[in-house]
C-alpha positions in Angstrom: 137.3 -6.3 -77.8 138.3 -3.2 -77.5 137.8 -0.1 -74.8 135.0 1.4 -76.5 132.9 -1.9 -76.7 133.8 -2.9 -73.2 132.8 0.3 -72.0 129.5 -0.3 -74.1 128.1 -3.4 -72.7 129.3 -2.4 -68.9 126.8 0.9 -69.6 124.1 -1.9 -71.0 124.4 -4.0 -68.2 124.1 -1.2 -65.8 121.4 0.7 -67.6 119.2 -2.8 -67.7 119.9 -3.7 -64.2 119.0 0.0 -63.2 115.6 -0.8 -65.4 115.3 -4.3 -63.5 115.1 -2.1 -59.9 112.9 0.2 -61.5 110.4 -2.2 -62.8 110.4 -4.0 -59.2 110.0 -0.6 -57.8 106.9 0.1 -59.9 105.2 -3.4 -59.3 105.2 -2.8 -55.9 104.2 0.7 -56.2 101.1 -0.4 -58.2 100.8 -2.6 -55.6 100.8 -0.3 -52.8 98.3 1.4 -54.5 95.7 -1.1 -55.4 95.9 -1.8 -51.6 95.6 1.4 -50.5 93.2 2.2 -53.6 90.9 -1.2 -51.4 91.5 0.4 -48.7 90.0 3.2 -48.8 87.1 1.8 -50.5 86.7 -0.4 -47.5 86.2 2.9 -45.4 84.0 4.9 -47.8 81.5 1.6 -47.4 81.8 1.9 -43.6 82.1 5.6 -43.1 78.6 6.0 -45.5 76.2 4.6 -42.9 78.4 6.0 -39.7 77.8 9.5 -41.4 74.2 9.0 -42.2 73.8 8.0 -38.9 75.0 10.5 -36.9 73.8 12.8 -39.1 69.9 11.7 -38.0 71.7 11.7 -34.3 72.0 15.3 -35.1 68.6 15.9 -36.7 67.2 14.6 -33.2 69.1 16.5 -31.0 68.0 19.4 -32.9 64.2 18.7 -32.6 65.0 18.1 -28.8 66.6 21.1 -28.1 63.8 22.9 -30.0 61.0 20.9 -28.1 63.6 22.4 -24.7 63.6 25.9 -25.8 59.8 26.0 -26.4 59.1 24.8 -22.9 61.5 27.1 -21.1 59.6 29.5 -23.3 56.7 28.3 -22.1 57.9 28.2 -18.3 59.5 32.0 -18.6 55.5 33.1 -19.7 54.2 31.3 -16.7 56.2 33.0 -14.3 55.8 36.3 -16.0 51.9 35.6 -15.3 52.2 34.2 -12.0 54.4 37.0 -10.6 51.9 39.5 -12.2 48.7 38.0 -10.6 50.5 38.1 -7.0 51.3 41.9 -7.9 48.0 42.3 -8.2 46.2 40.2 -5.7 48.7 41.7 -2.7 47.9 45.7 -4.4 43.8 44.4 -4.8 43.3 42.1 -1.2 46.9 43.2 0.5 45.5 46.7 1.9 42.2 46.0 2.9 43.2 42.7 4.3 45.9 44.6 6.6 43.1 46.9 7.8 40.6 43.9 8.9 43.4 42.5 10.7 44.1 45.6 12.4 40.6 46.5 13.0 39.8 42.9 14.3 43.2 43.0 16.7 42.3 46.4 18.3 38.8 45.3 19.0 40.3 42.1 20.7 42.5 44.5 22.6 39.4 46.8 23.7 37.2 43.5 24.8 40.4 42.2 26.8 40.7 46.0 28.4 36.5 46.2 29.0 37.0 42.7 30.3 40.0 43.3 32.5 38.3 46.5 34.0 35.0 44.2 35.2 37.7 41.3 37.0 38.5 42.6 40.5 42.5 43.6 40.6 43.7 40.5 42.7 41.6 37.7 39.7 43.5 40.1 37.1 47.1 39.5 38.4 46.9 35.6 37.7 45.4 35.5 34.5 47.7 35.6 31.2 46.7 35.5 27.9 48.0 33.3 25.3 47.0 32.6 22.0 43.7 34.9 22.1 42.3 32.6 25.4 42.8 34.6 28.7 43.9 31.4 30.7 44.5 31.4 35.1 48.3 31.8 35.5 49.7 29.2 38.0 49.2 30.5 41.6 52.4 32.7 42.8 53.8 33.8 39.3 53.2 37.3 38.5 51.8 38.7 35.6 54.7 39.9 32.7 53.3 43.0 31.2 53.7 43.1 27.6 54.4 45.7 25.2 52.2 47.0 22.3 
């Protein structure tokens, strides 16, 4: 043999054991993939439902919040009303109402004066008044005078 062919078959061997690695590197790559290929088919069957699912989650949520923002709606057109009718009833009842009272408390204050001008001065000095009821003050404590 000479230097040429011996230089032949060592290229041959190496070129078919380089093939050899690279046909065991491509078996496992197909491998690789038909695992990750079942894989991922494993998830698409799971994630199909989960999806579906939380997509009717979302769906709900929405109709909730909806149903919410109807009722504050709702609640935000009571109030409205309700503050308007008390505008109203305290401009409509407030005034005269205020007047009555006043009217009623200075004719209380004019019977108590008649009345205290017909008691003779020493009956006057023990009675107080409390509550609209003249009522006997407990003997030796002086009448307070009160303003107004």
């Amino acid at each position: 043999m000479t230097g040429g062919e011996v230089a032949g078959i060592l290229v041959a061997v190496f070129w078919a054991i380089l093939v050899s690695f690279l046909a065991v590197a491509l078996v496992r790559l197909a491998q690789t993939l038909r695992a990750t290929t079942k894989l991922v088919a494993e998830v698409t069957e799971q994630a199909v439902p989960l999806l579906a699912d939380a997509s009717q989650a979302v769906r709900s949520a929405q109709t909730q919040i909806d149903r919410v923002d109807a009722i504050a709606t709702d609640v935000q057109e009571v109030t409205s009303n309700a503050s308007a009718l008390s505008t109203t009833v305290a401009s409509t009842f407030g005034g005269p109402l205020v007047k009555v009272a006043a009217f009623g408390y200075g004719v209380r204050r004019a019977m108590s004066r008649n009345r205290a001008d017909e008691v003779p001065e020493p009956e006057r000095a023990r009675r107080t008044v409390i509550v609209g009821r003249t009522v006997r003050a407990p003997k030796g404590q002086k009448r307070r005078r009160q303003k107004g």
